[in-house]
Backbone as ProteinMPNN parsed JSONL, in Angstrom:
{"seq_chain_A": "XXXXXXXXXXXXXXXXXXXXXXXXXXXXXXXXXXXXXXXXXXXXXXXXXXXXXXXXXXXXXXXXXXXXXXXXXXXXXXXXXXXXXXXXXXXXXXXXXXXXXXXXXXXXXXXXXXXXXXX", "coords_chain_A": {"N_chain_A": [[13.819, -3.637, -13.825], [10.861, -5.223, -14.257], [7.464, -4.152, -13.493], [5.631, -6.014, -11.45], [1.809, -6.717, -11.658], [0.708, -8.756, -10.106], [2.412, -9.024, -7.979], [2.422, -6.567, -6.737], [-0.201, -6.37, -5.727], [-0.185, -8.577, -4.217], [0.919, -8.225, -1.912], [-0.566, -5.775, -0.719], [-2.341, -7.325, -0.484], [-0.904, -8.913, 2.184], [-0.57, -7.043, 3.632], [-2.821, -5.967, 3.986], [-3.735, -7.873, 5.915], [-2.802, -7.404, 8.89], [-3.481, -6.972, 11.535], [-3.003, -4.644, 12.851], [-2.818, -2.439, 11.174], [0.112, -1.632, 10.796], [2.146, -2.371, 8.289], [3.743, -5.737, 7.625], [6.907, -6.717, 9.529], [8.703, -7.684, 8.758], [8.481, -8.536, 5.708], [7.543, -10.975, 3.391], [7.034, -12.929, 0.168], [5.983, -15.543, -0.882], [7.828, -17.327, -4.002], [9.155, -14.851, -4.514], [11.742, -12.662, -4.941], [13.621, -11.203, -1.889], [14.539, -8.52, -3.331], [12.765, -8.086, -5.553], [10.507, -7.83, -4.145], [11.424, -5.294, -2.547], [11.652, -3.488, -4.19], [9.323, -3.619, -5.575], [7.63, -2.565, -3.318], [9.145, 0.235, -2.978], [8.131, 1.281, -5.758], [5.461, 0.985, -5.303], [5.197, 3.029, -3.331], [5.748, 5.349, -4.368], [3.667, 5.691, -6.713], [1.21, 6.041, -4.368], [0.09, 3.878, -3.224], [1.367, 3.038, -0.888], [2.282, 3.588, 2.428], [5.579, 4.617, 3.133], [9.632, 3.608, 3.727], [12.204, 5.107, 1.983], [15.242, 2.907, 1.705], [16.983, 2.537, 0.615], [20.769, 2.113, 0.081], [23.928, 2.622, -1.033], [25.091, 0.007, -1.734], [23.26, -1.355, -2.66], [21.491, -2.959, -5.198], [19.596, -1.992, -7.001], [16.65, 0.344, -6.869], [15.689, 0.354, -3.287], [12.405, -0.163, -0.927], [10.965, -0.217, 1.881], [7.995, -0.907, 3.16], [5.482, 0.792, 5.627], [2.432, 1.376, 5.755], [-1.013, 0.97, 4.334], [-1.804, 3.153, 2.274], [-5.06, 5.206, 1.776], [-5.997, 5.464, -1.399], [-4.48, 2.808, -1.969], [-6.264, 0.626, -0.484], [-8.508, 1.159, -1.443], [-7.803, 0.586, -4.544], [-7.183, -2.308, -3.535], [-9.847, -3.273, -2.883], [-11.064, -3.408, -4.801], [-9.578, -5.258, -6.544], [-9.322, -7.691, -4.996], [-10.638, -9.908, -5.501], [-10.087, -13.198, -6.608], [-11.329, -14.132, -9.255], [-12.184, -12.037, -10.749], [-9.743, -10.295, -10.339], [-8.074, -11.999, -12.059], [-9.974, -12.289, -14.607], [-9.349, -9.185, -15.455], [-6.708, -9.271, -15.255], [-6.175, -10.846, -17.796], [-7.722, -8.896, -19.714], [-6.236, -6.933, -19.927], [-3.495, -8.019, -19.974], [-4.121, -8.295, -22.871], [-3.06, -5.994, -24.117], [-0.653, -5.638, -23.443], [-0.101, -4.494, -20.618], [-0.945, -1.887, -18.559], [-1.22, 1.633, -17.504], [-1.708, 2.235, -13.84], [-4.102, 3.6, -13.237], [-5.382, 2.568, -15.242], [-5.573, -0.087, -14.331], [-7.067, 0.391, -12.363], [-9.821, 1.158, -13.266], [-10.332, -0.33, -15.019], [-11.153, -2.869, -13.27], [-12.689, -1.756, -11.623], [-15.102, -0.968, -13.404], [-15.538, -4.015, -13.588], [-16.303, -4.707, -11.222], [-18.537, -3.112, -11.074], [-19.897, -4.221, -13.334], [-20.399, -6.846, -11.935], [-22.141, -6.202, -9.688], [-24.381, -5.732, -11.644], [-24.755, -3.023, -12.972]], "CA_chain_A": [[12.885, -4.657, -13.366], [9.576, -4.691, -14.792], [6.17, -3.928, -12.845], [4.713, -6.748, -11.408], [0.91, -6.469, -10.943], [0.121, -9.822, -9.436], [3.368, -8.361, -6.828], [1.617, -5.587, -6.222], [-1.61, -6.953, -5.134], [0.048, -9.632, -3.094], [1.839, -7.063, -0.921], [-1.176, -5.253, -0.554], [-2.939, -8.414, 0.516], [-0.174, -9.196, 3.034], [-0.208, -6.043, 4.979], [-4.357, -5.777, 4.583], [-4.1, -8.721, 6.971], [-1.689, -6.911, 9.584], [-3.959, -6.732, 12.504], [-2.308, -3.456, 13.675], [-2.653, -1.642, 10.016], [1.16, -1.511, 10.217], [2.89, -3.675, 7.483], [4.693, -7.039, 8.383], [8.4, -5.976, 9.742], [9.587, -9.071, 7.798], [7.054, -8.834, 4.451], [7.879, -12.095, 2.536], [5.967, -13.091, -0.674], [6.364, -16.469, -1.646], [8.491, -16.467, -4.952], [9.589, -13.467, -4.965], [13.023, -12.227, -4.258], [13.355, -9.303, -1.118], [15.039, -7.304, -4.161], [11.701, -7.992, -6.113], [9.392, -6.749, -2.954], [11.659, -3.669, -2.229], [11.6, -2.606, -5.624], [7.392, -3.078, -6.145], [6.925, -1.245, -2.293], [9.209, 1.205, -3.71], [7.254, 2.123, -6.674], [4.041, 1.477, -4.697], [5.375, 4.171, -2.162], [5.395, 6.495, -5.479], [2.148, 5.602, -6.766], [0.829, 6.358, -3.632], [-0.461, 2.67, -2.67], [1.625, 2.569, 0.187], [3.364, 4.683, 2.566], [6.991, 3.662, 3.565], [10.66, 4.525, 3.44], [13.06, 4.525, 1.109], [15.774, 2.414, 2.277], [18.324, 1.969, -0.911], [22.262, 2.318, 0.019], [24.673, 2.182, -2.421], [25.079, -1.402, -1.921], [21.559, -2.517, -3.322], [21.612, -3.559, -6.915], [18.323, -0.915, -7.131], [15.749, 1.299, -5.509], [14.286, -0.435, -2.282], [11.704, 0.36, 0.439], [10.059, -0.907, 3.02], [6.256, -0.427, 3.486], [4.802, 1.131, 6.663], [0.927, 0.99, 6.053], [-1.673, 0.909, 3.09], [-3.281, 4.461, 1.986], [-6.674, 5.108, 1.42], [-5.871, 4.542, -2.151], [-4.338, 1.271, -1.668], [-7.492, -0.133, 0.105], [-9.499, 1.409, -2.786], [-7.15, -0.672, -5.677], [-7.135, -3.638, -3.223], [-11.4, -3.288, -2.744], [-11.242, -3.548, -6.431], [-8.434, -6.25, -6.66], [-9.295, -9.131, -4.178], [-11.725, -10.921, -5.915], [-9.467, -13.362, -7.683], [-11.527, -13.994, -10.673], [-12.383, -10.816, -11.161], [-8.11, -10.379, -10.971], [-7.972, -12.686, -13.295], [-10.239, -11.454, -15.684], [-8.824, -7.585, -15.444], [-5.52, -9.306, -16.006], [-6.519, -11.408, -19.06], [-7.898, -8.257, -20.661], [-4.956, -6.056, -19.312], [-2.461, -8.719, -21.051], [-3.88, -8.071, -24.391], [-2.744, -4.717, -24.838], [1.219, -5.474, -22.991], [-0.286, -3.669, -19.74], [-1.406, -0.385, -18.326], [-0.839, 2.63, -16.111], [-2.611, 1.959, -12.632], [-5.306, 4.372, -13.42], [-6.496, 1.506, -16.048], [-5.971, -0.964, -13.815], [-8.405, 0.643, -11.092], [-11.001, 1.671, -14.253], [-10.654, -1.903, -15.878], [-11.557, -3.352, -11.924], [-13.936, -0.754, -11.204], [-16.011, -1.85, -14.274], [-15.761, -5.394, -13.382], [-17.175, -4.739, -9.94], [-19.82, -2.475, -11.29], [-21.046, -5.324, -14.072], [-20.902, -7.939, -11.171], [-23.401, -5.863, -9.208], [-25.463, -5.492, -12.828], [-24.811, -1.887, -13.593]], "C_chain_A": [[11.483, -4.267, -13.812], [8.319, -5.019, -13.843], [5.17, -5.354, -12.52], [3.231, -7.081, -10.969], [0.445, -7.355, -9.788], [1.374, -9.523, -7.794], [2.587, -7.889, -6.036], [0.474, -6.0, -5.154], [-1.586, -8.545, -4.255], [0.813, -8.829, -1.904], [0.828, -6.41, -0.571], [-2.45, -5.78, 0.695], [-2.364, -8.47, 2.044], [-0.265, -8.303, 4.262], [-1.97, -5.447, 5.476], [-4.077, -6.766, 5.852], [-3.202, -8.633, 7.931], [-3.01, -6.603, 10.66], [-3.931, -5.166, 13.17], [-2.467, -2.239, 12.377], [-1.602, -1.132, 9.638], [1.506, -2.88, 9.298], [3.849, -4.678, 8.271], [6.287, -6.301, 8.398], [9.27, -6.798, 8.324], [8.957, -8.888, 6.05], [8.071, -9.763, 3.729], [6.882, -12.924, 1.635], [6.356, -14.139, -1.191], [6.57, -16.7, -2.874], [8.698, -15.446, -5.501], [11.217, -13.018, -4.188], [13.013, -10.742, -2.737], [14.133, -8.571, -2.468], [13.619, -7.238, -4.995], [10.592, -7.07, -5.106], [9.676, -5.437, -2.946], [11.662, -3.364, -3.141], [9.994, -2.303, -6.084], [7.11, -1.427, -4.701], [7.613, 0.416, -2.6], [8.421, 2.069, -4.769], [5.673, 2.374, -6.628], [3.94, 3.025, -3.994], [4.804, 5.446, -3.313], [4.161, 6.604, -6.119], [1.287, 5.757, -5.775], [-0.115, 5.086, -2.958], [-0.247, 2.284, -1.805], [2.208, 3.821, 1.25], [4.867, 3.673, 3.369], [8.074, 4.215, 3.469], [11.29, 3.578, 2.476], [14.703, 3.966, 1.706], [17.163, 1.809, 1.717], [19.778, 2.582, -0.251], [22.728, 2.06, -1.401], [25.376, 1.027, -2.752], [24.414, -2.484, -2.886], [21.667, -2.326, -4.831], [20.51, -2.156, -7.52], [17.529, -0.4, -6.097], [15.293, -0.233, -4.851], [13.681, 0.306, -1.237], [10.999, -0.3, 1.157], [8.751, -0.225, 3.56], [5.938, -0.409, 5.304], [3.072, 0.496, 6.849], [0.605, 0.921, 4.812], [-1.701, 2.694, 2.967], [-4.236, 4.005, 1.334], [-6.416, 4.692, -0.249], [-5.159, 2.881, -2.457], [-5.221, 0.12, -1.368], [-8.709, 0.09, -1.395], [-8.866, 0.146, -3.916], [-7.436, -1.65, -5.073], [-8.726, -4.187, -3.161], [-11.37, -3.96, -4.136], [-11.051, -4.77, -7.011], [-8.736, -7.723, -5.969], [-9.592, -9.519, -4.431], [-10.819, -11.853, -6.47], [-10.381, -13.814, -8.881], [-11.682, -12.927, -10.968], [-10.809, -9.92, -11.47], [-7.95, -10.614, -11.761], [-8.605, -11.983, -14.856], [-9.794, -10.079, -16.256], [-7.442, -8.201, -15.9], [-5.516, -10.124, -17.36], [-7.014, -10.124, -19.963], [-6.838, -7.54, -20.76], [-3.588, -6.584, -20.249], [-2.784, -8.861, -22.618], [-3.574, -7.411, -24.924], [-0.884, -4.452, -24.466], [0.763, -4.305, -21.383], [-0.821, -2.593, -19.894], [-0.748, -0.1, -16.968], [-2.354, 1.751, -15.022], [-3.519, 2.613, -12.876], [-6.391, 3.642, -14.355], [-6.722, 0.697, -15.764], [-7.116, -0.751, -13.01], [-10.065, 0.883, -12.042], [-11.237, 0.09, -14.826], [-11.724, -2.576, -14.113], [-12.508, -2.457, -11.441], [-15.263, -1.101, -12.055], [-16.054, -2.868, -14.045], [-16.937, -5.345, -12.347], [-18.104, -4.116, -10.408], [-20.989, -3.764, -12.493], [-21.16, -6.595, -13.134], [-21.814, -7.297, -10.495], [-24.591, -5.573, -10.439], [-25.783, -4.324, -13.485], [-24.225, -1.387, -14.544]], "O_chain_A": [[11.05, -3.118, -13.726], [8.203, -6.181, -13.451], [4.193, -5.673, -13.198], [3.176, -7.728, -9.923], [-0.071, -6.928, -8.755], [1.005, -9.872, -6.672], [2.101, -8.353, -5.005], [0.488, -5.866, -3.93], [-2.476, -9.294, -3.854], [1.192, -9.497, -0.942], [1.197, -6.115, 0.566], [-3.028, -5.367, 1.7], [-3.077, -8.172, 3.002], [-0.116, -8.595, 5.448], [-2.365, -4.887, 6.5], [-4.273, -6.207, 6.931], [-2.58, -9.681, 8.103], [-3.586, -5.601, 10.237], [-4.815, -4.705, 13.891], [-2.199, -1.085, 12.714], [-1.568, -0.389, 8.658], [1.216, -4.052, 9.54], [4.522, -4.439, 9.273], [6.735, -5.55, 7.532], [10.044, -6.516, 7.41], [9.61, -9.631, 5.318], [9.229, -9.417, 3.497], [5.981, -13.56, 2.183], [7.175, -13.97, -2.095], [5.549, -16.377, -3.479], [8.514, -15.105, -6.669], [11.541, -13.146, -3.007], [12.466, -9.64, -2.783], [14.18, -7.422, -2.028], [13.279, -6.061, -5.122], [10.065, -5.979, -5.323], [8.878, -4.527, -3.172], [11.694, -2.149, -2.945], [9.518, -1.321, -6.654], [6.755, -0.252, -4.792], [6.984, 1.471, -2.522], [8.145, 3.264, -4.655], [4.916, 3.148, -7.212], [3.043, 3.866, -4.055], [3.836, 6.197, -3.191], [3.58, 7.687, -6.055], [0.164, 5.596, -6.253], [-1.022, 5.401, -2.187], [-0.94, 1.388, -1.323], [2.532, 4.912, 0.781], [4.997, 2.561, 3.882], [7.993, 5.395, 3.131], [11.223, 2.386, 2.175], [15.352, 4.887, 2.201], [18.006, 1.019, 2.14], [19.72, 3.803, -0.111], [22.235, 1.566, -2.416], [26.106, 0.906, -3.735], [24.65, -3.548, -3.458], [22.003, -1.265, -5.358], [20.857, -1.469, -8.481], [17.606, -0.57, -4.88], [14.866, -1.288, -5.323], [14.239, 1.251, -0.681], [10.304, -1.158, 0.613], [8.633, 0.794, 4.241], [6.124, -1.36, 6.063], [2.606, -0.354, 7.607], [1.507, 0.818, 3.981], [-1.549, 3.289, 4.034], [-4.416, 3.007, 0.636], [-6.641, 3.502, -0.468], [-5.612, 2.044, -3.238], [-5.083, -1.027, -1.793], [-9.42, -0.689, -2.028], [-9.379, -0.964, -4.058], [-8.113, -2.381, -5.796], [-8.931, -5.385, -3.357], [-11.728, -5.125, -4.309], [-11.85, -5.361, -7.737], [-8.342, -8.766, -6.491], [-9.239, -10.547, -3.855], [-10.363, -11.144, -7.367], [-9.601, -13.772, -9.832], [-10.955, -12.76, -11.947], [-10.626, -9.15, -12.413], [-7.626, -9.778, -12.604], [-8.027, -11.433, -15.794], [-9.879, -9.877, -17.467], [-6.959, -7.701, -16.916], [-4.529, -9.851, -18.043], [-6.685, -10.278, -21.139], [-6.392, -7.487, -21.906], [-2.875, -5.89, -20.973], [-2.026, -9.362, -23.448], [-3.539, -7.545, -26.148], [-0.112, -3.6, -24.905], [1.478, -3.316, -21.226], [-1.198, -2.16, -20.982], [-0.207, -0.702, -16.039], [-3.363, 1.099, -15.291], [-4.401, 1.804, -12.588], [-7.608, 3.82, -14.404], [-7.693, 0.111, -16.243], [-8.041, -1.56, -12.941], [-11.179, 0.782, -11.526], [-12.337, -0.44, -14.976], [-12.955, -2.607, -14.117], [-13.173, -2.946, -10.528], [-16.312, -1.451, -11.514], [-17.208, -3.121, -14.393], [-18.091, -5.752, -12.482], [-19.076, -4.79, -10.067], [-22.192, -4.025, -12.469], [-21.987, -7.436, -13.486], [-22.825, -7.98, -10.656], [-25.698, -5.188, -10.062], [-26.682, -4.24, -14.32], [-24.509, -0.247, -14.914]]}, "name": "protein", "num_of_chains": 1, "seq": "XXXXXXXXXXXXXXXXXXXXXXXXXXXXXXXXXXXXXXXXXXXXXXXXXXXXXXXXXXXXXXXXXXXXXXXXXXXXXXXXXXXXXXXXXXXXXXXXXXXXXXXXXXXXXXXXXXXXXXX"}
């Protein structure tokens, strides 16, 4: 299954707005499969964007997990991330090269936000 960023950063959304700073019990992302979710919070869990368990039997088609909370990096990417044009734009440049590691996503979005404040 391949990496979906716009996933990512809708899952991130979802559980920013958790009143309690635990994640939704249920998390449901409109079009998206639960094998699509547990497979991003999975590889969020590993990237360290989320914390959560891993929750895969040998039933499930692939890895899944279920998200607990954000981490501090999570809130950092999502600080970065919410704007949607500023999404947009990071993913319009992002899609000219076939993607990046997360470390270019947070550097591509880090520069955005720094030339919208004028620096």
């Amino acid at each position: 299954m391949k990496r979906n960023m716009d996933l990512v950063r809708s899952i991130l959304l979802a559980i920013e707005e958790s009143k309690t700073g635990y994640a939704p019990r249920d998390l449901r992302i409109e079009g998206y499969t639960e094998e699509q979710i547990g497979y991003h919070i999975y590889i969020m869990k590993e990237g360290g964007l989320v914390n959560g368990t891993d929750v895969t039997t040998m039933d499930d088609n692939g890895p899944t997990a279920v998200a607990t909370s954000m981490t501090w990096t999570g809130h950092e990417f999502l600080d970065a991330a919410r704007e949607s044009e500023r999404w947009k734009e990071a993913k319009s440049l992002l899609d000219k090269v076939g993607g990046a590691a997360l470390g270019v996503w947070q550097t591509v979005l880090t520069k955005l936000v720094l030339k919208n404040l004028g620096m």
